[in-house]
N, C-alpha and C positions, 0 to 999 in steps of 0.2 A: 359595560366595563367590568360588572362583574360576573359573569357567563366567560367574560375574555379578559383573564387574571393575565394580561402582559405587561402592566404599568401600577403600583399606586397610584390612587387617583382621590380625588375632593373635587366636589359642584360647586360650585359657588354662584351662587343669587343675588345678582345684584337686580333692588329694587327700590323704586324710589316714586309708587301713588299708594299714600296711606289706604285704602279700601282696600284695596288686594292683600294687604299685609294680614290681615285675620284668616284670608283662604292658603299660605302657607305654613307648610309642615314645618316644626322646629328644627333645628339643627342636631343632626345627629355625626356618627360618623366619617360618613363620608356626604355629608351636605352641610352647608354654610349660607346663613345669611345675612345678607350685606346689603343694610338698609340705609339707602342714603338722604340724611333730614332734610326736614322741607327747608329748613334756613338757609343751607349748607351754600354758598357761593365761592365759587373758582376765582383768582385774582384777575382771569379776562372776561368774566361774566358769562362764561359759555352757560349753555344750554341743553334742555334736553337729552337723549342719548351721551353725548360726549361729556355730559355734567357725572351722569352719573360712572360713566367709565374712569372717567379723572379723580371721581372720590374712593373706587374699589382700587385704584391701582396704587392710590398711597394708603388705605388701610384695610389691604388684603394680609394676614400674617404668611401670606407663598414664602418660601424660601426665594434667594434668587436664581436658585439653579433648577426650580420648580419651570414645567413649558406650560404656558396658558395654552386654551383655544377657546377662540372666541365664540359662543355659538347667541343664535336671536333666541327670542322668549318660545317662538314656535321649532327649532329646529331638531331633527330628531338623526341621533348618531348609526351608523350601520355596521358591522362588523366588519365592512370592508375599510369602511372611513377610521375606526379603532386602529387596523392592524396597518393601514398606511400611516396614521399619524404614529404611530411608536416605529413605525420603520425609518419613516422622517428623523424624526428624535434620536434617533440613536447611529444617522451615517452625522445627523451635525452635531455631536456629541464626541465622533471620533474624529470628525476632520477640524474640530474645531469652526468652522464654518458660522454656525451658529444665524442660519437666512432665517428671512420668515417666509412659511410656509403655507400654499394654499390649494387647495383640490376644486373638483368641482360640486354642485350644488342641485339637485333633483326637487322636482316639485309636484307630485305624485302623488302627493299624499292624501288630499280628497280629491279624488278624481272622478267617483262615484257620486259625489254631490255637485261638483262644478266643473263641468267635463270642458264646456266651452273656453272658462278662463285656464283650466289648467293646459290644453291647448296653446293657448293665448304664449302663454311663459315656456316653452321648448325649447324658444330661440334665445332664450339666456344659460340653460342649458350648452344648447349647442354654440353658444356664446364663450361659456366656459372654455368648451375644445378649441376654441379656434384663439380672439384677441388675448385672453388669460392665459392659456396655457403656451404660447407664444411668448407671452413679458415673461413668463415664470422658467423657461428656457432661455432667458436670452438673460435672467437673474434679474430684472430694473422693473417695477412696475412702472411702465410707460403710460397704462390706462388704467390707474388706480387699483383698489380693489375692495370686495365684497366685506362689509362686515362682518358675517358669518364665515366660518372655516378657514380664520385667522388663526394660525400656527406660532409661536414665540416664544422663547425665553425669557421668565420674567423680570429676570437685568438687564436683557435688550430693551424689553417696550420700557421699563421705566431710563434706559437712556436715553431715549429718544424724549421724554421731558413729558409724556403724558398728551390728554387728548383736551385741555385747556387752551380751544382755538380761538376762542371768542365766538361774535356772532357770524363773521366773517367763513369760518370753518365748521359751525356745528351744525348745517343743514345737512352736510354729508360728511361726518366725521369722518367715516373709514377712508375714502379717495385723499381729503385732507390730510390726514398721518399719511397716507402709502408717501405723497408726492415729496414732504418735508421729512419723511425720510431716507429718501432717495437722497435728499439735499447733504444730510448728516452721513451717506455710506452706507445706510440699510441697501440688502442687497436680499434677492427671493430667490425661490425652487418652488416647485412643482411638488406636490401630492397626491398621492395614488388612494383612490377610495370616493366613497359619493357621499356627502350630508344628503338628511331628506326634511324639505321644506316645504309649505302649501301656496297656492297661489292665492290671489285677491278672493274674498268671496261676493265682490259685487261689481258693476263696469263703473261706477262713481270710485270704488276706490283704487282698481286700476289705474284712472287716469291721475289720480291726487298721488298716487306712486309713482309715477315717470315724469309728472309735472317736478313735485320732491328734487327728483334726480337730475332733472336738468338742471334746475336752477340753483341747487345745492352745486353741480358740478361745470358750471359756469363761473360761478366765485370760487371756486378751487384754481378753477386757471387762471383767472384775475390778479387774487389774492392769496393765493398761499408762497409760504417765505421761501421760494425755490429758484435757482435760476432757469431761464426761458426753455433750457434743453431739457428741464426736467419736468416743464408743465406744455412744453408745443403738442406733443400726439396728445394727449388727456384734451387740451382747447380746440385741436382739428377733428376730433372726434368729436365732439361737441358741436363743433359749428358745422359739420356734416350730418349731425342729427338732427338742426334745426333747420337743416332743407327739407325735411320727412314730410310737412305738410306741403311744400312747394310741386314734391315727387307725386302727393296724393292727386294737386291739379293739374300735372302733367299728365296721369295716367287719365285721369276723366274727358282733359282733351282728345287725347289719342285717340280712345275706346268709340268713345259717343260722338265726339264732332270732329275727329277727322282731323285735327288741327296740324298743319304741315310741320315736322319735327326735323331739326338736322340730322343727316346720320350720325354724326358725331356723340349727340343726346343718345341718340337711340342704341347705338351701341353700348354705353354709359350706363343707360337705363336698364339694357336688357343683360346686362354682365351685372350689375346688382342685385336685378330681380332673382338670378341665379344663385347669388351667394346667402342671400334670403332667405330664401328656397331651403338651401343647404343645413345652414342653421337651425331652421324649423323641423325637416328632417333627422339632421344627425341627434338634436336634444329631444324627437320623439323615441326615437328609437331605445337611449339611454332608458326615456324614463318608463317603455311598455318592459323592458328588459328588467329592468331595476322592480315593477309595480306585478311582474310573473303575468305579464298578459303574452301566451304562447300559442290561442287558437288563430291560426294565419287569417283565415277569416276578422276576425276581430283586429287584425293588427292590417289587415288589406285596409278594413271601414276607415280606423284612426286616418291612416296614409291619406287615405283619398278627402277625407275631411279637412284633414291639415292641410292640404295643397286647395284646397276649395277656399278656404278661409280665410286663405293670405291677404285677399284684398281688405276682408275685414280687421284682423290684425293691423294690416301696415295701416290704417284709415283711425285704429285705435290708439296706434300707436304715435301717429301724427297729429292725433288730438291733444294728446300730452302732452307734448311739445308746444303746441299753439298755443293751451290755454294758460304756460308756464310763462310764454313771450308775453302774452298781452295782460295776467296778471299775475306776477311773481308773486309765488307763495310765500309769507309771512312766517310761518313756523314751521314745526316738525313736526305735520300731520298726523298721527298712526293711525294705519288704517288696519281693519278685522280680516285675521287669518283665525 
């Protein structure tokens, strides 16, 4: 931000596990920190992340005409993500519009230490391009959205009443706000520019991350205060996700024993496999693009890797899921980036 003087700006720390708090820099300038006490209790007794977002959003001193953007404890800004978010800010600034706004999300960041899992995460990338940037044209988040590179003006999000969901909402806060505020009028765009974020550094916490996310975005569809139109794609995506282990035993029938398949399935199958495919691709490319890997060579290996891997991915990916089915996670896990 300050290399790229287009905005005044202030960081703001919100933190709330007393040990960490000795390894942060005081508050100067342009940083703030916003520590929220261990007593501290919301009137729906939320938790975790959304506890502490619910206590910085009533006592942040932002102006209201101040734009937050939401970033996680690991994500790191680029100068394209800078000059797309003040581009943002400043057309709903004149149109009065005032959306909230969200780009996509790179994961590249240790790629040198964890090649496998960074791999792994492409197709949330290419995720990005495709179901996101999709809701974010059509302005409704129909499939929630990421908690990091949340765009907003700070009289918007505190109209919307705050991130005090209870326990109902705070396993995946951010999907819960998008959907209930769909309900109140909140209305989205598209941002131009990339966040750069790391992926898992281990396959236990891989799977404790998608496990998370299912089952946080299961009671989203459930339970959050929205009517049916605003939570059906969020719940059909969902319950199309929890075929992923169904698809892993389909593929093992086909492959190894042969097992006679409808064409129908297999149509089905082989048109998903492809759009899979795609996603893994199009969010590698972003991130060798984004990470300056330009020897074709080196970017031929990744390609041929990434399409080698898919079995293993989609088999990791269906694991999550499974082990979310058979035992729903209890809390808000965090796991080591």
């Amino acid at each position: 931000m300050a290399s790229l003087p287009l905005a005044q700006y202030i960081i703001e720390v919100v933190i709330d596990y007393g040990d960490n708090i000795r390894c942060m820099p005081t508050s100067s300038n342009d940083l703030r920190i916003i520590v929220v006490p261990t007593d501290y209790q919301t009137p729906n007794n939320s938790r975790f992340k959304a506890r502490a977002l619910h206590y910085a959003l009533l006592h942040s001193p932002l102006a209201d005409a101040a734009w937050i953007v939401h970033l996680d404890e690991e994500t790191q800004p680029t100068s394209s993500s800078i000059k797309g978010i003040c581009n943002f800010i400043r057309q709903e600034e004149l149109s009065q519009a005032l959306r909230v706004g969200q780009g996509a999300i790179l994961y590249h960041r240790e790629w040198e230490k964890h090649p496998f899992l960074t791999l792994a995460d492409n197709v949330r990338t290419g995720d990005d391009f495709a179901r996101f940037h999709f809701q974010h044209r059509l302005g409704v988040t129909l499939f929630g959205l990421h908690g990091s590179f949340i765009v907003i003006r700070n009289d918007v999000e505190k109209a919307t009443g705050g991130f005090d969901f209870g326990p109902q909402g705070d396993i995946t806060e951010d999907a819960y706000w998008a959907v209930k505020g769909m309900q109140a009028g909140l209305r989205c765009a598209w941002v131009e520019g990339y966040l750069e974020e790391q992926s898992c550094m281990s396959l236990v916490d891989f799977l404790r991350q998608r496990r998370r996310w299912f089952h946080g975005l299961v009671k989203v569809s459930l339970h959050a205060p929205a009517k049916l139109r605003w939570r059906v794609c969020l719940g059909l995506n969902t319950m199309l996700w929890a075929l992923a282990p169904f698809a892993t035993i389909y593929t093992i029938g086909n492959l190894f024993y042969h097992v006679r398949i409808d064409p129908v399935i297999t149509l089905l199958a082989s048109y998903s496999l492809g759009v899979f495919a795609t996603l893994y691709i199009t969010g590698l490319k972003a991130n060798m693009d984004e990470h300056s890997i330009t020897d074709w060579r080196t970017r031929t290996m990744f390609t041929v890797l990434q399409i080698l891997l898919l079995p293993v991915y989609s088999a990791m990916e269906s694991l999550g899921v499974l082990w979310a089915m058979l035992t729903p996670v209890k809390g808000f896990q965090v796991v080591k980036k």
